[in-house]
Phi, psi and omega in degrees: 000131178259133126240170182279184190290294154005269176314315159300326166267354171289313231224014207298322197275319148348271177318306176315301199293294165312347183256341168259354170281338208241308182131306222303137165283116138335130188233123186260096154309121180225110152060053162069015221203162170221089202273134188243144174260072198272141164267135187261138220253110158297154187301160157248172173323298176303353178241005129273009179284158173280121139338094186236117172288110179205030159240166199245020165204177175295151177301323169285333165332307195278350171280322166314289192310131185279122183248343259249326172285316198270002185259134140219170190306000000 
């Protein structure tokens, strides 16, 4: 959606609620220029986490492997 600046201080909170409700970005025309009103798609958790390396053998090792001494009830 294009509206003017205008329109946008007519209408602010409106337009807002709809750019988080719908996804659809705004587009403002200002002075010859076009400024977007995008609502921004949180991260999820798993894609901040950090990439770490910290085991010293292979994944079957570790499938493989007798835990059965270190548990106790």
């Amino acid at each position: 959606m294009r509206i003017t600046a205008s329109k946008l201080r007519e209408n602010i909170y409106k337009i807002l609620d709809q750019v988080l409700e719908t996804g659809i970005a705004v587009e403002v025309e200002r002075k010859g220029r076009t400024l977007r009103i995008v609502a921004e798609r949180p991260s999820s958790k798993l894609s901040r986490l950090e990439k770490r390396r910290f085991l010293n053998c292979g994944p079957d090792e570790i499938v493989h492997c007798d835990w059965s001494g270190e548990w106790r009830p």
